[in-house]
TORKOL-4160 file (C-alpha; in steps of 0.2 Angstrom, whole numbers, padded with zeros to 4 digits, m for minus):
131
<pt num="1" X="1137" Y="0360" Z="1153"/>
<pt num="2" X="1125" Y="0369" Z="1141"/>
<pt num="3" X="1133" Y="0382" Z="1131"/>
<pt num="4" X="1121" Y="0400" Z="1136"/>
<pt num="5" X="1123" Y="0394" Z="1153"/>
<pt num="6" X="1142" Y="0395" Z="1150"/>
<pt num="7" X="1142" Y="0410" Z="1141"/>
<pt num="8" X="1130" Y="0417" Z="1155"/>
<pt num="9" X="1146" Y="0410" Z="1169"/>
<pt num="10" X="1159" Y="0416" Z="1161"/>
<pt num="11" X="1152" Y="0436" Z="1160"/>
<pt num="12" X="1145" Y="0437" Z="1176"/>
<pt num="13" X="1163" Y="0430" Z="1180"/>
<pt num="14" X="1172" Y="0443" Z="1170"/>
<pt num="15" X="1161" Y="0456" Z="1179"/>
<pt num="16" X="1166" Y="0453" Z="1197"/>
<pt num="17" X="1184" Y="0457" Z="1193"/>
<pt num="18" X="1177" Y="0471" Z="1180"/>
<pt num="19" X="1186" Y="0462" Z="1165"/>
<pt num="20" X="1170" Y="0464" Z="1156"/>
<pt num="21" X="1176" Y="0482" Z="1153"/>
<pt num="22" X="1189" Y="0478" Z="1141"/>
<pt num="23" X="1188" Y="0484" Z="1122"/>
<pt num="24" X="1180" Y="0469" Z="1112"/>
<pt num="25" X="1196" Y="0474" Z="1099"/>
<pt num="26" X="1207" Y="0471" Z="1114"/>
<pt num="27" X="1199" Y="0452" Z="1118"/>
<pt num="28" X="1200" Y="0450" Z="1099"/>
<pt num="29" X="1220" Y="0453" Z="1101"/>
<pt num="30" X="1220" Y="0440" Z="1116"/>
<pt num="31" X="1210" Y="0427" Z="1104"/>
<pt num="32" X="1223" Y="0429" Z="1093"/>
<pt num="33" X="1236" Y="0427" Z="1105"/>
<pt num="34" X="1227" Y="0410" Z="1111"/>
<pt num="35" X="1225" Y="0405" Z="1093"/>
<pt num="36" X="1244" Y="0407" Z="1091"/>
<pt num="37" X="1247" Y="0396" Z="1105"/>
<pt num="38" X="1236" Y="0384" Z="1099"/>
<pt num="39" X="1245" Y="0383" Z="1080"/>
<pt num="40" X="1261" Y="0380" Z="1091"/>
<pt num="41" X="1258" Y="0365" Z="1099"/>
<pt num="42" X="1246" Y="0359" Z="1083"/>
<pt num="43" X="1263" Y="0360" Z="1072"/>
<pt num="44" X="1273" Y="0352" Z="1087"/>
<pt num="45" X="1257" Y="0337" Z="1087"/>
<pt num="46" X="1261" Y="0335" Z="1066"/>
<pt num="47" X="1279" Y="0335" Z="1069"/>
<pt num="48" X="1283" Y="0350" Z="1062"/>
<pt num="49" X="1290" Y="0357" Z="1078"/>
<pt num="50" X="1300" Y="0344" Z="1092"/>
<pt num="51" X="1289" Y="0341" Z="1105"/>
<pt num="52" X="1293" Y="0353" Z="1120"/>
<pt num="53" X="1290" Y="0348" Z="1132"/>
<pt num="54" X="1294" Y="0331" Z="1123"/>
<pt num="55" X="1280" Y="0321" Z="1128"/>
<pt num="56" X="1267" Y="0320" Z="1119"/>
<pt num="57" X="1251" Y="0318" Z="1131"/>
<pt num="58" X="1259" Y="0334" Z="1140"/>
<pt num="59" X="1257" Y="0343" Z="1124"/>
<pt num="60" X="1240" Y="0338" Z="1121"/>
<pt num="61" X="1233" Y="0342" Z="1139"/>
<pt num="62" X="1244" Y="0360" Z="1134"/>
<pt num="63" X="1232" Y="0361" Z="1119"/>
<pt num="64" X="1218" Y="0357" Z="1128"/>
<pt num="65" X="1220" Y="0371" Z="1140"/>
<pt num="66" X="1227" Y="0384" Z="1125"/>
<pt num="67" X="1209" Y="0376" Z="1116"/>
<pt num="68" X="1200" Y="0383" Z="1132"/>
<pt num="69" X="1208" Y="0399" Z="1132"/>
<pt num="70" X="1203" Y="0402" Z="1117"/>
<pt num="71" X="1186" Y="0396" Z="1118"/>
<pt num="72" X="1184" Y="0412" Z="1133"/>
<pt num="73" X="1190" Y="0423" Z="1119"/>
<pt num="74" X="1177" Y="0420" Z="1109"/>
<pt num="75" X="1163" Y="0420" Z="1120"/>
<pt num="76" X="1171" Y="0434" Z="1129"/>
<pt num="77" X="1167" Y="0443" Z="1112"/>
<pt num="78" X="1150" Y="0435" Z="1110"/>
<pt num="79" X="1142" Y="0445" Z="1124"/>
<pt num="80" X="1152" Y="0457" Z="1121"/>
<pt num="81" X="1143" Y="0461" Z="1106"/>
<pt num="82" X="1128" Y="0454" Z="1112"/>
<pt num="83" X="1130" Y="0436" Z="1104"/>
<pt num="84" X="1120" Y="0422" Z="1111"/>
<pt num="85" X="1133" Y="0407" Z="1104"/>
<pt num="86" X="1122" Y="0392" Z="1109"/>
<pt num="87" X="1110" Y="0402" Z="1095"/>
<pt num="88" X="1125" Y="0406" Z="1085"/>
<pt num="89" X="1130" Y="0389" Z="1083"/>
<pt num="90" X="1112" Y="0381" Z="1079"/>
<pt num="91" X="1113" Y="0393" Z="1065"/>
<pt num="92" X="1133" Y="0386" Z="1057"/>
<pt num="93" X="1124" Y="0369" Z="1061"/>
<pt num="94" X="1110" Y="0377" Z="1049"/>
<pt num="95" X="1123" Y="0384" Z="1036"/>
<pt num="96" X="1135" Y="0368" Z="1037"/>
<pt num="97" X="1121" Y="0355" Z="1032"/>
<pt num="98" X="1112" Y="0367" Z="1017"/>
<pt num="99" X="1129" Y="0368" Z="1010"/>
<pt num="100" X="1134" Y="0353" Z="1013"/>
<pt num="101" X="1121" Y="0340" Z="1013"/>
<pt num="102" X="1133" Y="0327" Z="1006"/>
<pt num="103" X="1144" Y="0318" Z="1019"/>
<pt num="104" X="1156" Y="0309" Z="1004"/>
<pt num="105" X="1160" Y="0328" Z="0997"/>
<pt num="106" X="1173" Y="0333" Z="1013"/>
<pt num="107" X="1192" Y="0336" Z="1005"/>
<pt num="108" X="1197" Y="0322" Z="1010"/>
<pt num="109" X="1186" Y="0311" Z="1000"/>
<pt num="110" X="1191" Y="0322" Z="0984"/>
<pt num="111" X="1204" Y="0315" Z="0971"/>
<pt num="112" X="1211" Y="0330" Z="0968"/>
<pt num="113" X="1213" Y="0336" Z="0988"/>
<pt num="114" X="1223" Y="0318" Z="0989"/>
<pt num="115" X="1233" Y="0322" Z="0972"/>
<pt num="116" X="1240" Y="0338" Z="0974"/>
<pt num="117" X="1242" Y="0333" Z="0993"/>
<pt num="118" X="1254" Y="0317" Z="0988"/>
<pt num="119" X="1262" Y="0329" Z="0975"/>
<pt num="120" X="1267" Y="0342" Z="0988"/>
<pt num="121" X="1274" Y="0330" Z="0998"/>
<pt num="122" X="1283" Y="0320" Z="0987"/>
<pt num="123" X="1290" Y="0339" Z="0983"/>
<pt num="124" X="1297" Y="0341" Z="1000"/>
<pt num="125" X="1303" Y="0325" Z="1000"/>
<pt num="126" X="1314" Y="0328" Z="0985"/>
<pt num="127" X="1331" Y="0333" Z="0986"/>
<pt num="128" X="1336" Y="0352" Z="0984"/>
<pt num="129" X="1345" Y="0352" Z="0966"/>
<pt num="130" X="1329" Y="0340" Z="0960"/>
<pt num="131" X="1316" Y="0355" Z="0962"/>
């Protein structure tokens, strides 16, 4: 599927059941409900939440969907504002490789990302009265 004919879908969709109509600063509040969702199941994936339900593929095809959700949300806003995001997102291709020409200079490859990462948790790792 090509993104503007996707975009192009999902408004014509939203105006046969007149959902086009709704304030962009409203959609907005929807994205951000979706994104919620979507940090919710990402901490239960890292292990910072238990698993619920307690399997993981189920929580991943969950993420999937919570990942789609969100994904209307922000083309909803797109043509809402007038947006094409296929042109949108030629254009952070654009950005991302002028400042970033570099492959090797991601975080991850960085000493200090990995140092400070290790310290913080060797710090959680730590009993309480070590701190």
């Amino acid at each position: 599927m090509r993104i503007r004919d996707y975009q192009n879908w999902l408004e014509e969709w939203d105006k046969a059941r007149t959902w086009d109509r709704v304030l962009i600063s409203h959609t907005l509040l929807h994205a951000l409900e979706e994104l919620g969702e979507v940090s919710k199941l990402v901490q239960m994936l890292e292990g910072y939440r238990p698993l619920d339900p307690p399997d993981e593929r189920a929580v991943r095809a969950l993420l999937a969907l919570e990942l789609s959700d969100l994904q209307v949300m922000l083309f909803k806003i797109a043509y809402q504002c007038g947006i094409d995001m296929e042109d949108a997102l030629r254009q952070g291709q654009a950005k991302a490789d002028a400042r970033f020409p570099d492959p090797s200079s991601g975080p991850a490859a960085q000493q200090t990302y990995r140092a400070r990462l290790a310290e913080r948790v060797a710090a959680l790792d730590r009993a309480p009265d070590e701190q």
